[in-house]
C-alpha positions in Angstrom: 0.0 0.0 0.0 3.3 2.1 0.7 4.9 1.6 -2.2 1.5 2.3 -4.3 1.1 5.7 -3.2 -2.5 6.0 -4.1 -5.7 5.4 -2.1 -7.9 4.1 -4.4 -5.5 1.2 -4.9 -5.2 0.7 -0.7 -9.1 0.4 -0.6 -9.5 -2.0 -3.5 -6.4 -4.0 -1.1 -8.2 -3.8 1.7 -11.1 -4.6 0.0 -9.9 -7.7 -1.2 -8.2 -8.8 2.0 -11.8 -8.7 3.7 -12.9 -11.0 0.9 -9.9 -13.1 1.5 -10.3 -13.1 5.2 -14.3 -13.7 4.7 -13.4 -17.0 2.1 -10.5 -18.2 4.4 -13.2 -18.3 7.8 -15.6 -19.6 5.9 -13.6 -22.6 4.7 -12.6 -22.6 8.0 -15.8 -23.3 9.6 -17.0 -26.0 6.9 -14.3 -28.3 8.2 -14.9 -27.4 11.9 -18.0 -28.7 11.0 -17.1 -32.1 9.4 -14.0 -32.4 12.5 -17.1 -31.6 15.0 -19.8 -34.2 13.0 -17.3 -36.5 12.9 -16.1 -36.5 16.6 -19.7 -36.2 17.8 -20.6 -39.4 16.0 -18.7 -41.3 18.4 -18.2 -43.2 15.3 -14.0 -44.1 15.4 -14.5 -44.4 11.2 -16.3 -41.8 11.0 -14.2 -39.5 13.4 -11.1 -40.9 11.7 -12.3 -39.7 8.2 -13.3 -36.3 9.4 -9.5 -36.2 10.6 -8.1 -37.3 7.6 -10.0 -34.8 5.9 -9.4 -31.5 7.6 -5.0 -32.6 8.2 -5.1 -33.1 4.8 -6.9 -30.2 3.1 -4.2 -28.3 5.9 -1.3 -30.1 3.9 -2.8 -29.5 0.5 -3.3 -25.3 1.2 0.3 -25.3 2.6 2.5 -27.2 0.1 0.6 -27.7 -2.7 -1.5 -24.3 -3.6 1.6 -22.1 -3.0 3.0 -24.2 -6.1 -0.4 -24.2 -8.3 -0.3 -20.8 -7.7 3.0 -19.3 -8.2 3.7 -18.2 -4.3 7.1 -19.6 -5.0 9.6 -16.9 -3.2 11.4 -16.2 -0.1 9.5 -14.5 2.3 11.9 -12.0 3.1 14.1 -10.2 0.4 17.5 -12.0 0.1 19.2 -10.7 -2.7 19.0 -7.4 -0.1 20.8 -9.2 2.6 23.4 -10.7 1.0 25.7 -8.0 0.9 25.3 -7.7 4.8 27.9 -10.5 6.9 25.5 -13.1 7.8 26.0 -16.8 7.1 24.3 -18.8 5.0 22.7 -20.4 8.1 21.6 -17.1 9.2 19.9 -16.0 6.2 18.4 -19.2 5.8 17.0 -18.7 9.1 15.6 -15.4 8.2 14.1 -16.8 5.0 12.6 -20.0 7.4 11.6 -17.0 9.4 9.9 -15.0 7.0 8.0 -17.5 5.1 5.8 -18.2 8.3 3.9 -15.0 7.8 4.1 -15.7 3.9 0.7 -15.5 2.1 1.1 -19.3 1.3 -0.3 -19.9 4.9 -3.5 -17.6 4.8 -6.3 -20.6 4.6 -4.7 -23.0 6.5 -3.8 -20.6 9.9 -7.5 -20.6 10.5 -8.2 -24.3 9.8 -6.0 -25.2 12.5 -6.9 -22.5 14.7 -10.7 -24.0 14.0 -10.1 -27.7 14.2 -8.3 -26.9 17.8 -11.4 -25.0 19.0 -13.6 -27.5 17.7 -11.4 -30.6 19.5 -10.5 -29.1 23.0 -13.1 -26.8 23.3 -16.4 -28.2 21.9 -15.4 -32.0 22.4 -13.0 -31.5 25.2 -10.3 -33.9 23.5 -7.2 -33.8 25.7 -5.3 -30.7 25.3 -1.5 -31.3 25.6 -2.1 -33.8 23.4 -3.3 -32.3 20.8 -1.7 -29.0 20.7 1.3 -31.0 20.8 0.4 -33.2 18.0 -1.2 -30.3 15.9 2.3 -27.5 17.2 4.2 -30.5 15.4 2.2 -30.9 12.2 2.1 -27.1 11.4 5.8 -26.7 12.0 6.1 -29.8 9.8 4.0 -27.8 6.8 5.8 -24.5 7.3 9.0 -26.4 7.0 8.1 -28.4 4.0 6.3 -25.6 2.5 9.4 -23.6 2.6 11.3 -26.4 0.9 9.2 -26.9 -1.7 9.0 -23.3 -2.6 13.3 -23.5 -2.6 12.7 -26.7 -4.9 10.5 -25.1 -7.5 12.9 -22.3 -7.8 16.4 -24.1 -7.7 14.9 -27.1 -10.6 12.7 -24.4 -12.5 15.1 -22.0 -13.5 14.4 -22.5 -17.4 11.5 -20.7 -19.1 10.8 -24.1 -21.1 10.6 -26.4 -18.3 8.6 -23.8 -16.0 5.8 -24.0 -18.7 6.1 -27.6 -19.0 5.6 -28.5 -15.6 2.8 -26.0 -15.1 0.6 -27.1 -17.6 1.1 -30.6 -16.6 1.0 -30.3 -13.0 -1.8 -27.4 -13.6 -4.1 -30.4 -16.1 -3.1 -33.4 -13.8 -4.7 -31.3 -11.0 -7.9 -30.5 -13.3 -7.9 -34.4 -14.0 -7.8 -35.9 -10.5 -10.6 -33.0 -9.2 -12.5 -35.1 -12.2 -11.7 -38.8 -11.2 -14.8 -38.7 -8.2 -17.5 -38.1 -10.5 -16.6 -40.6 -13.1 -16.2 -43.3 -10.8 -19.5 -42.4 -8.6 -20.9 -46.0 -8.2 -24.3 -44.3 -8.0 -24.2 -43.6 -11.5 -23.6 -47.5 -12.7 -19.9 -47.6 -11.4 -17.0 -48.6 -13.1 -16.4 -52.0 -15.3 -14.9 -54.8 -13.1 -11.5 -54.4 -15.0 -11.5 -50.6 -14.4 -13.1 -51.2 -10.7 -10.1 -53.8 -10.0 -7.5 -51.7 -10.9 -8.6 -48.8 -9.4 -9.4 -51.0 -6.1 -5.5 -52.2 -6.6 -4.0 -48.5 -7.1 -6.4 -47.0 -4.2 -5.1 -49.7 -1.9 -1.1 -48.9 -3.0 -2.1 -44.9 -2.7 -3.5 -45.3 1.2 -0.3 -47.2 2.0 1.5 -44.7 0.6 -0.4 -42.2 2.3 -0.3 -43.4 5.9 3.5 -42.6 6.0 2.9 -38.9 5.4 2.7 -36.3 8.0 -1.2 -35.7 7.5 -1.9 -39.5 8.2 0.7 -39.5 11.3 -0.7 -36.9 12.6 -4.6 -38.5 12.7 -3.1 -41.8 13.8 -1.4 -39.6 16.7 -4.8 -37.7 17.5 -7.0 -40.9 17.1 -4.7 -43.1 19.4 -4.7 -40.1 22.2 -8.6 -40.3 22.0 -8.4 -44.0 22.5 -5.9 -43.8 25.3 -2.7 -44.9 23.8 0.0 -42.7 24.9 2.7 -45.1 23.5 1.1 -44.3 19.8 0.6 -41.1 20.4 4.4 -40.0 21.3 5.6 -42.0 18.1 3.0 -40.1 15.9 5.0 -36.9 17.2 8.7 -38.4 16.8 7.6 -39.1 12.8 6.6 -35.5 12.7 9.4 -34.1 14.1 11.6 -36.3 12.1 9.8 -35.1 8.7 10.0 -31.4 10.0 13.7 -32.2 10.6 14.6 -33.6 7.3 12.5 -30.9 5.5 15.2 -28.6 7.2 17.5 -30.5 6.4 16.8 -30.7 2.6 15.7 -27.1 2.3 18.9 -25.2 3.5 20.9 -27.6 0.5 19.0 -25.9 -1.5 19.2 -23.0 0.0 22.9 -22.9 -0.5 22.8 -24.2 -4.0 20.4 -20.9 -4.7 22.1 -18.6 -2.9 25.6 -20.2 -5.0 23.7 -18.8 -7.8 22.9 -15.9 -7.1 20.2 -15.5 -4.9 17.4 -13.7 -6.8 15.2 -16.7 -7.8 15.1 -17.5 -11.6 16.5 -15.8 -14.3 14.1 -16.2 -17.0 15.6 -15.1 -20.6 12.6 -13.7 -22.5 13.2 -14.8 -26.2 12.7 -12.0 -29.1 8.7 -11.1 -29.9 9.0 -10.3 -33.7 6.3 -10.3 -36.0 8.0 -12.3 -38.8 6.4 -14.6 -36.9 3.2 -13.5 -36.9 0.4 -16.5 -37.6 -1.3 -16.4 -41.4 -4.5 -15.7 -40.4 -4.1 -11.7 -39.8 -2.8 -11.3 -43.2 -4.9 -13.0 -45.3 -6.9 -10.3 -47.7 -10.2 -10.6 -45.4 -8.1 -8.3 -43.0 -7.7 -5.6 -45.1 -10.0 -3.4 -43.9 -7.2 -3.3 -41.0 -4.8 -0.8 -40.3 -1.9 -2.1 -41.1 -0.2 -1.4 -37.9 -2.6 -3.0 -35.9 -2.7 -5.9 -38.0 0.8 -6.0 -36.5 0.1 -4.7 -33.0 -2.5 -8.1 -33.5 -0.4 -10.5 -35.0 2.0 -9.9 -32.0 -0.4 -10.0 -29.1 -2.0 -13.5 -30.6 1.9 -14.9 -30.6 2.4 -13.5 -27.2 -1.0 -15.7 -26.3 0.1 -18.6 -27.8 3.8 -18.9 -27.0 3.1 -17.9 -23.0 2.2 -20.4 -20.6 -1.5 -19.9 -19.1 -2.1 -19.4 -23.2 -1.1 -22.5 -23.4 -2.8 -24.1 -20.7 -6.5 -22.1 -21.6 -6.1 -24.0 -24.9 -5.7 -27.3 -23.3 -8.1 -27.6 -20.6 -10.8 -26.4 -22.5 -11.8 -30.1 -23.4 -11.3 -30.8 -19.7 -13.7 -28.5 -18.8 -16.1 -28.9 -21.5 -16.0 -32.8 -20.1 -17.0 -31.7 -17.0 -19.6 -29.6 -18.0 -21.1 -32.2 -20.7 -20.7 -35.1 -18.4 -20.7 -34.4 -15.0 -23.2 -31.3 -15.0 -25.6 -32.5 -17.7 -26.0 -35.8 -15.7 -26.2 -33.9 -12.3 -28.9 -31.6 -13.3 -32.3 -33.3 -14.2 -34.8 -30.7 -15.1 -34.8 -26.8 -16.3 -33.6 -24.4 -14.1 -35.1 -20.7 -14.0 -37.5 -22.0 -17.0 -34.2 -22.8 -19.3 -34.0 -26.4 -20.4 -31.1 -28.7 -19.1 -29.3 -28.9 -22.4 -29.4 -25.1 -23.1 -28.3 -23.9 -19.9 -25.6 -25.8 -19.7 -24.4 -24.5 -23.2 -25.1 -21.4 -22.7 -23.3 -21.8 -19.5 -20.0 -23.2 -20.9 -19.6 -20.7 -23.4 -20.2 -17.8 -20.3 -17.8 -19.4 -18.4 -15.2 -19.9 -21.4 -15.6 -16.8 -22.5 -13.7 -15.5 -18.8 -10.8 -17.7 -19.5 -9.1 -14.5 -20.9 -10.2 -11.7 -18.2 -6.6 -11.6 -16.9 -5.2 -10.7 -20.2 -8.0 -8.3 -20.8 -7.6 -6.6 -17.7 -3.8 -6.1 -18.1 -2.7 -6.1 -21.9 0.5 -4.4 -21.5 1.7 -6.8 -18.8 4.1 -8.4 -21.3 5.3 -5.7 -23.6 8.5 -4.9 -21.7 11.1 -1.9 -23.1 8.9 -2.6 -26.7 5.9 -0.9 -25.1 8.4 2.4 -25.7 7.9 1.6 -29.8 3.8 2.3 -29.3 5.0 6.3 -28.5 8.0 6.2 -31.0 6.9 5.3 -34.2 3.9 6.7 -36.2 1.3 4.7 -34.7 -2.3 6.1 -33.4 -3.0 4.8 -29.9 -6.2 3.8 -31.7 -4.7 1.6 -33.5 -2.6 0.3 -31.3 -6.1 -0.5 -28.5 -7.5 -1.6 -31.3 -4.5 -4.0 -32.6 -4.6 -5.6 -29.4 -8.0 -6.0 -28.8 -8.2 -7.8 -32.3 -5.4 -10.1 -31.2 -7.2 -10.5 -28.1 -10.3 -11.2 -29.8 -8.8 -14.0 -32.0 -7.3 -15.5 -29.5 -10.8 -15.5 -28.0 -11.9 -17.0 -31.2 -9.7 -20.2 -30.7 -10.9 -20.8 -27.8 -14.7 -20.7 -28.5 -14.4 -22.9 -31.2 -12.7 -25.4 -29.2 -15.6 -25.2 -26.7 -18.7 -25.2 -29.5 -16.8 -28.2 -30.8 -15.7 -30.5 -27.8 -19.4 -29.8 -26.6 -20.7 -30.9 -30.1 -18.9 -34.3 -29.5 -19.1 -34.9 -25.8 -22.8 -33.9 -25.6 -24.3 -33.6 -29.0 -24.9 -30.5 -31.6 -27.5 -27.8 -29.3 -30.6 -26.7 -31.4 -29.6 -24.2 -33.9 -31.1 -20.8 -32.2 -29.1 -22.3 -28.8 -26.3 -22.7 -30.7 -26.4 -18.9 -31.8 -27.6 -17.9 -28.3 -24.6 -19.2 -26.8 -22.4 -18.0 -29.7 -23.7 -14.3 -29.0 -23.5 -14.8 -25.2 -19.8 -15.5 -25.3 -19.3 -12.3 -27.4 -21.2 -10.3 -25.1 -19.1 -11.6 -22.1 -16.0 -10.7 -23.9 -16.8 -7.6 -25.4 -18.4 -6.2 -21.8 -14.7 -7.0 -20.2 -12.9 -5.5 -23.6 -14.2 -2.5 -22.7 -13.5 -2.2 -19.2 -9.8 -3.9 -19.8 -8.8 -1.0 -22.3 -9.5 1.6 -19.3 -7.9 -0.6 -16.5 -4.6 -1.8 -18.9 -3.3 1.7 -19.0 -4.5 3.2 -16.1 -3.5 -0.2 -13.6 -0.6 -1.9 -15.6 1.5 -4.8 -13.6 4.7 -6.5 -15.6 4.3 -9.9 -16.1 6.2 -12.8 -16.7 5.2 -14.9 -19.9 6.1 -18.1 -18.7 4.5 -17.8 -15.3 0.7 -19.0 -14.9 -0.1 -16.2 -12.3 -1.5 -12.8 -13.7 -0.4 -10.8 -10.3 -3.0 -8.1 -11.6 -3.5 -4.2 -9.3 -6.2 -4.6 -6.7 -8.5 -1.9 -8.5 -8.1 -4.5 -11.8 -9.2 -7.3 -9.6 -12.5 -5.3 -8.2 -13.2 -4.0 -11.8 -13.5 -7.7 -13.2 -15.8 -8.6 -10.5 -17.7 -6.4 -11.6 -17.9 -6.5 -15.2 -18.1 -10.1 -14.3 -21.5 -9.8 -12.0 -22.8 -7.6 -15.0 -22.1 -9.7 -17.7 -24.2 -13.3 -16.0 -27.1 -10.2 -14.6 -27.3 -8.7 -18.7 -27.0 -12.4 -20.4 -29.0 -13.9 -17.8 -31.4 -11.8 -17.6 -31.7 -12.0 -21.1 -31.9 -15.9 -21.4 -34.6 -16.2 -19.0 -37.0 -13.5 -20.1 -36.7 -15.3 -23.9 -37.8 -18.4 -22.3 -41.2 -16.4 -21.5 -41.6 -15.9 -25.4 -43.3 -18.5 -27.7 -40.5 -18.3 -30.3 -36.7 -19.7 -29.6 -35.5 -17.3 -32.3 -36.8 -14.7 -29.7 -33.3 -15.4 -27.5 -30.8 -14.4 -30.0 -32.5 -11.8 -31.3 -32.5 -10.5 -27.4 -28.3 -11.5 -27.5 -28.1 -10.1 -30.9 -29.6 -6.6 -29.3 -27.1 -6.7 -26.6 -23.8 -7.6 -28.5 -24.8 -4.5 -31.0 -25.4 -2.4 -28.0 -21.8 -3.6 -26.5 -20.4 -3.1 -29.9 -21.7 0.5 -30.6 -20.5 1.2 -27.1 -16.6 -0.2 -27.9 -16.7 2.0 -30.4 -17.9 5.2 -29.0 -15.1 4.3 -26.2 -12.5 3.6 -28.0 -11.2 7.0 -28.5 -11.1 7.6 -24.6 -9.3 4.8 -24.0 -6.8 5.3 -26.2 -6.3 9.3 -24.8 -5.8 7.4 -21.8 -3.2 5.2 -23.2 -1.3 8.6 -24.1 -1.7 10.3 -21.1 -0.3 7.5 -18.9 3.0 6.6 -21.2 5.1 7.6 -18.8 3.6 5.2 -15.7 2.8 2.4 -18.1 6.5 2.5 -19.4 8.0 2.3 -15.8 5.2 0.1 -14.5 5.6 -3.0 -17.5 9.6 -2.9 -17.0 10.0 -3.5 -13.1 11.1 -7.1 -12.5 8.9 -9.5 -12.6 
């Protein structure tokens, strides 16, 4: 907030830090809740799942979802304190230190904090016990946390490999969230050759499992409730003895980091030219394009492609048009709001797609670097240049619809031809309503991005803004898809769509002038803002 300097940005901060803090309670509540059903019961099964449940949605918030997410970084600023005489031991210390207040630990503080409640105080399970059992675990995730956070940076230095394991890591994820609702027995079940191999690799998984700190600390907690001391001192000799060799392995790489340098990874952009640029934008039905923003385009849609959540929109779009032809179509068995099953759920998916670019829209310049200087250099209108990237923008967009009209087409079936335009429209409406507000907030709120990183790291203000545009665009198209239903015709819901994208349109184009004053008047922030280290 400091370093911002401006007050509109601290609200929108503080803003989104109640919403965090709001989201982090409630998630901790809903598992107080299943620890306090579960203890309650007087069930030992049933106490022992609720257990496994709430150690191990601690372990996955504080090792795994700093990784999904990018939260990969020392918690205090090394490359600072190098030049100072501290050993490596000390700063290692520091950085041990510092990562306990990291942001990596904000949802799963308060699940601990609420399990403990829930166990001493509303079940009155014994006390020393279990805060020594749960003091154990937590230092066990901090430590491990810490050391995966050292790993990611010390194995993931090159750009290539860093978007390589994150769409992998980022799809397996997307793929295992998917594996419970394919295999839901109350849905037919699984083939006996599919239900004996997946008995065979659940079996080798729960082994596997039950020598992790999560499942040590439950067998700990469990045997203290049944009495067994003897148990419950091991459980906290395994933790301490995983927190130890997390230590252990995290100052060698510590050391090896520090050897190089100290400042994380260096990632080597490679040159954005536009000798490169794909066919499509210079075939003769572009034209009736400037020719500098057929450039400006060409580049943009390169820069999509070739960076790493780019990449990853493109290939979990079948995922989640899976999920949604599969999974929701089977769940929900009649119309909802007056809209059939198989329209809302198209209609839904191409909503929902049509988002998967908000973080690009709401900070176009994020990847431009020292080139953004060429925009104020060269004889170029900021018109064009808006407009050049909103048109790369837009056919990246295009990709990605396609892919979702056509994955639904074979998953699910072809939708009714006025649904098919309804849903067609709706995503152009969602995307043009964001366009809009993304050529104000780019300029005005630009953050420098790395193009191999998954996370957009987008201002506060940017954040509040797509909410939103968000919230308006489901209320408009919504709104709109319901009151068609009321009309005898189906043609009368595009024709209602149709309306909107026109008005949408009309009103791009009325803004577009504004926006690009604003991209004039704010060269000189937006030049400094897109080169600070990313």
């Amino acid at each position: 907030m400091r370093s911002n300097a401006r007050i509109a940005d601290a609200a929108a901060a503080v803003i989104l830090a109640g919403i965090g803090v709001l989201v982090s309670i409630a998630l901790a509540s809903a598992l107080g809740f299943v620890l306090d059903i579960g203890i309650r019961r007087g069930d030992a099964d049933a106490q022992r799942i609720a257990l496994l449940i709430v150690f191990w949605m601690m372990a996955f918030f504080a090792v795994g979802l700093p990784v999904i997410f990018g939260v990969a970084q020392h918690g205090v600023p090394l490359e600072r304190l190098v030049q100072y005489p501290l050993s490596r031991a000390g700063l290692y210390r520091l950085s041990l230190a510092g990562s306990l207040a990291s942001r990596a630990h904000v949802f799963w503080y308060p699940i601990l904090l609420a399990s403990t409640v829930v166990a001493i105080v509303l079940n009155r399970l014994p006390a020393t016990v279990w805060l020594a059992d749960s003091l154990a675990f937590s230092a066990c995730l901090v430590a491990w946390c810490h050391t995966v956070q050292l790993f990611v940076q010390r194995v993931l230095r090159r750009r290539r490999m860093k978007e390589l394991a994150a769409l992998i890591g980022l799809v397996l994820l997307v793929l295992a969230s998917m594996v419970p609702a394919f295999i839901d027995s109350r849905h037919g079940g699984a083939p006996p050759v599919s239900a004996t191999i997946l008995t065979s690799l659940s079996s080798t998984v729960v082994r596997a499992a039950s020598v992790l700190p999560p499942s040590i600390a439950v067998a700990g907690v469990t045997a203290s409730v049944a009495g067994d001391l003897g148990d419950t001192v091991a459980s906290v000799g395994w933790l301490v003895a995983w927190t130890g060799t997390g230590l252990a392995v995290g100052f060698v790489l510590f050391g090896r980091i520090m050897a190089g340098g100290g400042g994380g990874p260096v990632v080597k952009q490679a040159a954005m030219t536009t000798s490169r640029r794909p066919r499509v934008l210079t075939v003769d039905g572009w034209k009736w394009v400037p020719a500098p923003s057929r450039a400006v385009a060409a580049r943009d849609l390169l820069y999509l492609l070739r960076s790493t959540v780019g990449k990853f929109n493109i290939v979990i779009m079948p995922v989640f048009v899976v999920i949604m032809g599969l999974v929701v179509v089977r769940d929900v068995t009649g119309p909802v709001l007056g809209v059939d099953r198989a329209s809302m759920v198209f209609l839904g998916a191409m909503v929902y797609a049509s988002m998967f670019s908000n973080n690009f829209l709401y900070n176009a310049y994020a990847w431009e670097g020292a080139g953004i200087r060429s925009y104020f250099t060269t004889p170029v209108t900021t018109r064009q240049v808006v407009f050049g990237k909103n048109l790369g923008l837009w056919s990246y967009n295009l990709i990605l619809a396609v892919e979702c009209f056509v994955c639904y087409a074979a998953v699910v079936g072809l939708p009714h031809l006025s649904v098919a335009i309804s849903g067609c429209l709706a995503f152009a409406a969602g995307v043009l309503g964001s366009t809009i507000a993304g050529n104000f907030v780019s300029p005005a709120l630009p953050v420098a991005r790395d193009i191999s990183k998954i996370g957009s790291s987008p201002s506060q203000i940017g954040v509040l803004v797509s909410f939103g545009v968000l919230l308006a665009n489901v209320i408009l198209i919504g709104g709109l898809v319901v009151m068609a239903e009321l009309a005898p015709s189906p043609w009368v819901q595009p024709l209602l769509l149709m309306i909107l994208v026109g008005l949408e349109a009309a009103a791009y184009r009325i803004l577009l002038g504004p926006a690009a004053r604003l991209l004039e008047e704010r060269r000189e922030s937006l030049v400094e803002a897109v080169q600070a280290p990313t």
